[in-house]
N, C-alpha and C positions, 0 to 999 in steps of 0.2 A: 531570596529564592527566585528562579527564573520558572516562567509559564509560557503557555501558550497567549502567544496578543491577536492571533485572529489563523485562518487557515481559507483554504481555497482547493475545488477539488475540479478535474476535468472528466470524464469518457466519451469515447467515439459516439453517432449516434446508430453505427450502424451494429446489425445481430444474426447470427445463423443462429436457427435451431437445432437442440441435440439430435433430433430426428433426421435433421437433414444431412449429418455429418453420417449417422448411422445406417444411413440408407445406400450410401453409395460403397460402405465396407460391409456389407450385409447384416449388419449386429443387429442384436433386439436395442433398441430405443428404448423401451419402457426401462430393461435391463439395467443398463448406463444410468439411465435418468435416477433409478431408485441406487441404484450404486454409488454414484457419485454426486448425488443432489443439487446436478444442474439440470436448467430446462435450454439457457441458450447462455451466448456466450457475445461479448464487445469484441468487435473489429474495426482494427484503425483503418483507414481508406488509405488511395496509393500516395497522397500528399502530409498524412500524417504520422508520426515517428516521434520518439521519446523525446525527442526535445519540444517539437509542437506541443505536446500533453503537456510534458512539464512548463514551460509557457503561458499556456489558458490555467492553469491550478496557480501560476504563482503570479499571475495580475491579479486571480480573485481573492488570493490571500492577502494581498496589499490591500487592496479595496474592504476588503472584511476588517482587517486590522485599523483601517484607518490614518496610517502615517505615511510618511513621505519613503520613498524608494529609496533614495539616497542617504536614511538614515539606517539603512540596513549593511552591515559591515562584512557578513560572509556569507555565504551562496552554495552551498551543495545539494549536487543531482544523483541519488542512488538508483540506478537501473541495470539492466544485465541486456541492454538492449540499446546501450548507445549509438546515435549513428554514428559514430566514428570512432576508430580503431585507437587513431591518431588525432586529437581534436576535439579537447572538452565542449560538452553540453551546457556545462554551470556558465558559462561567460557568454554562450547564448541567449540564456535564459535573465543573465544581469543587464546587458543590454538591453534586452525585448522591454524589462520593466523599470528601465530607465535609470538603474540602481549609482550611475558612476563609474570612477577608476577606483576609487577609495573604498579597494573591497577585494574581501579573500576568497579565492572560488576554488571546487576543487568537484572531480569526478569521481563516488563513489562504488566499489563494487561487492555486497556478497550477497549474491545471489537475491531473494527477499526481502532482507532484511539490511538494506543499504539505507532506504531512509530514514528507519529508526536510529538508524550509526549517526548519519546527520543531525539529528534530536540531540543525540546527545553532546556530541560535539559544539555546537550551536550553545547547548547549554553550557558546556565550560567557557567558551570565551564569552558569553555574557555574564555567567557567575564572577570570572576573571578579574572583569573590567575593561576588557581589552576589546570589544565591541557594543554596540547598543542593542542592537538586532541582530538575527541568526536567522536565515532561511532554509529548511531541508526540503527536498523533493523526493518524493517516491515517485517515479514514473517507467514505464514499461511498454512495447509491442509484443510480449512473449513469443515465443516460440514454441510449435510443437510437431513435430514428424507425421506427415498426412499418413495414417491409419494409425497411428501410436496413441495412447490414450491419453499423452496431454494435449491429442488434437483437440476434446472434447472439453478442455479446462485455460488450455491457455489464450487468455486475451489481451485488453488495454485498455491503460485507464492510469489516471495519478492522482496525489493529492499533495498540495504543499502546508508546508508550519511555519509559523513564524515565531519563535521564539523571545522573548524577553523577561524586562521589569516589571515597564510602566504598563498600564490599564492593560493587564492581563485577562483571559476570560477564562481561565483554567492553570492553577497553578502542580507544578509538577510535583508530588511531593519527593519521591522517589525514584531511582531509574536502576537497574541491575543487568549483569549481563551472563549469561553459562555458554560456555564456547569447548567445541573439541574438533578433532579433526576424521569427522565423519565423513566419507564419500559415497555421498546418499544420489546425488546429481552433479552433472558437469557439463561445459561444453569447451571445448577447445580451441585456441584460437585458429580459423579458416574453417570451422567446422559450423554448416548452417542452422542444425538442429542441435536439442541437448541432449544428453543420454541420463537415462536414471536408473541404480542398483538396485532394482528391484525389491525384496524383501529390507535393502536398508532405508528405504527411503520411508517407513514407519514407521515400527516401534525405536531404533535406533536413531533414525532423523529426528522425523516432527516430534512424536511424541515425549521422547527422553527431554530434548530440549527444550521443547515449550514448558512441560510438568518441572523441568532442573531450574529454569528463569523463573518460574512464579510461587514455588514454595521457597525458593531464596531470598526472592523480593516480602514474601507473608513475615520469614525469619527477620527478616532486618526492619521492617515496621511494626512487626505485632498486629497486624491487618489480617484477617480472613475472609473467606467470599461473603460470608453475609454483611459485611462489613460496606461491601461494593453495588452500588445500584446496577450496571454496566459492567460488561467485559466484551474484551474484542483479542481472538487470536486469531493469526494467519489461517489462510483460507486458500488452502489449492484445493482443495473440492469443497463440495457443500457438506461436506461427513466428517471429515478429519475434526472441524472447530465443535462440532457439536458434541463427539465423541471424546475431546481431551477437555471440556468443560465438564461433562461430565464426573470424569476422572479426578478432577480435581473442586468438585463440590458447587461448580455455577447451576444456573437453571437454565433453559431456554425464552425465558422471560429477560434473564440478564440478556442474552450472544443475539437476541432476537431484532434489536436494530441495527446494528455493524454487519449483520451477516447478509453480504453484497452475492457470492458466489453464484449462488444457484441462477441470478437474475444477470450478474452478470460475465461472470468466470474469473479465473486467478490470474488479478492484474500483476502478480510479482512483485515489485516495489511497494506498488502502489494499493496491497490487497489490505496489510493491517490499518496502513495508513487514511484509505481512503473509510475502512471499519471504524475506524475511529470518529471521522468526519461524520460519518452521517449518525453516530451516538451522538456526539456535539450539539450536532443539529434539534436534537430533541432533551438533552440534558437541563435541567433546571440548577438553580444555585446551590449549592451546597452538596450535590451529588458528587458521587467518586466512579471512577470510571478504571477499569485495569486492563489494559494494551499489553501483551506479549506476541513479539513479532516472531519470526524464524525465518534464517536464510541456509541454504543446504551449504553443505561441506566441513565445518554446521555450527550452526549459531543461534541466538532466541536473546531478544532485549527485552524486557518485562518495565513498565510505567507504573506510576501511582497515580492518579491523577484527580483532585479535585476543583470543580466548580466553582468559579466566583459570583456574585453578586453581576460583574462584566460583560456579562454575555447577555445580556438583557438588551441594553444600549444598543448591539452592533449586530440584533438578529436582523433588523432591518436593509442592510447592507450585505446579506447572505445569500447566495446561494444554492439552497438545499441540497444536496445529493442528490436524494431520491429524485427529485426536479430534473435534475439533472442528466439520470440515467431514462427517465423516461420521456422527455421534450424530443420532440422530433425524432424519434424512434424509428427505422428503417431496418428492414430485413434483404436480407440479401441471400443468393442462394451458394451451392458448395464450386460451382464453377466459378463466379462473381470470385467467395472467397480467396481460392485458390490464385487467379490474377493479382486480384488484391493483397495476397502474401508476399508476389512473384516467387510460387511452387509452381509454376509452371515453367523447367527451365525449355530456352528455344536452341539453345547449342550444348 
């Protein structure tokens, strides 16, 4: 059985508040804020891009795991925000952490839920035998149309997994997947911003699909929430994860560590993933943890995951999330942002 042998998380340090995006489109602020239960949101600066994030997540996930780079045999980066059209990111990121030639890289894309495809994949060719290690990345700069309201959600941020055998800290027990051809959101290639189907991008997107992955995944273990110390689902607002928890019998006591949004917005890639990470961070041995991602168009990967004895050894070597989101912390205002997007075109 393959697990998790360490992980690594990165975000920008900088934040606009919802107030300040709310100010300049006239909206109530408080409104949005209880709407969608964000207060502010991560922005990457003008030198940073899906590959830099995935980068800083996947030196800390080598460093947290403990082994050598080179014995990591494949490499995928799920983002809907690569810098290039033409020009993988995974063999930036194999380079940057010194990984070798002796190794499979590839660019993932649906939408969300690109680096839990990674997970999984990572996990068949080490179940295989056909590699020792697997590296997934979630990583993201999202995108949102200035006055649209994933201006108020979309940000940046990633997290990497490293997959394997040996000294795991969390072994997988489970992984499932519910897939259909929902067009809930899109963007097009040469098209700056994304467009989203309004009325489908919830009870038909998120919601069908998150509830379809994780009562299939309860079927095929015989698992139920109380079963679970931990849950973490995708998080484009701060409402959507608490409201299909809900739905599906968690508590707020479960979703209450994973749940990054409100602090720091919907990293995309990097939202379940990076939810998961900071559960990790506070998980003790023998706990179980349940991951259901969702990427539009539309898809939702659901985990099992429990706790090893593992994770003890190699907290020392960690990272924290929360540390992470809040060290050197910078605000910045809606002009800054805007430059910062390059939404300011000059021709």
């Amino acid at each position: 059985m393959s697990g998790i042998v360490g992980y690594g998380a990165h975000v920008p340090i900088y934040r606009i508040k919802t107030e300040d995006i709310a100010r300049i489109w006239g909206e109530d602020a408080e409104s949005i804020k209880k709407g969608l239960n964000i207060k502010e949101k991560s922005v990457p600066s003008r030198d940073e891009d899906a590959a830099t994030i995935a980068v800083e997540a996947a030196r800390r996930a080598v460093k947290h795991a403990g082994i050598k780079a080179t014995e990591i045999g494949a490499v995928y980066v799920g983002s809907e925000s690569h810098p290039y059209a033409v020009k993988p990111t995974a063999t930036v990121v194999t380079q940057a952490i010194e990984a070798g030639n002796k190794v499979m890289c590839a660019d993932l894309e649906f939408a969300c839920k690109a680096g839990t495809a990674g997970i999984q994949m990572a996990m068949g060719l080490v179940d295989s035998g056909m590699i020792k290690y697997g590296m997934s990345v979630g990583s993201d700069t999202s995108q949102g149309r200035p006055g649209d309201a994933l201006e108020y959600t979309a940000s940046a941020g990633g997290a990497a997994f490293i997959i394997g055998k040996n000294d795991v800290i969390a072994n997988i027990i489970k992984t499932v997947s519910y897939t259909s051809d929902t067009p809930d959101f899109w963007r097009r290639e040469g098209a700056s911003f994304p467009s989203h189907g309004g009325r489908f991008t919830g009870e038909p997107g998120y919601f069908r699909h998150i509830t379809g992955a994780t009562k299939m995944l309860f079927e095929e273990t015989g698992l139920k929430p109380s079963d679970f110390d931990y849950a973490v689902f995708h998080q484009p607002n701060g409402k959507f994860p608490i409201n299909v928890s809900t739905q599906l019998g968690f508590d707020m006591k479960q979703i209450e560590p994973g749940l990054l949004t409100p602090i720091i917005g919907n990293t995309y890639s990097g939202s379940s993933m990076l939810g998961l990470a900071a559960t990790l961070d506070i998980a003790k041995p023998g706990q179980k943890i349940l991951v259901t991602s969702f990427g539009s168009g539309a898809g939702s990967d659901s985990f099992a995951i429990e706790v090893t004895e593992g994770i003890e050894s190699k907290r020392s070597r960690l990272d924290l999330v929360r540390s992470i989101i809040e060290k050197h912390k910078k605000y910045i205002d809606y002009s800054e942002y805007l430059k910062d997007r390059d939404s300011i075109k000059k021709t």
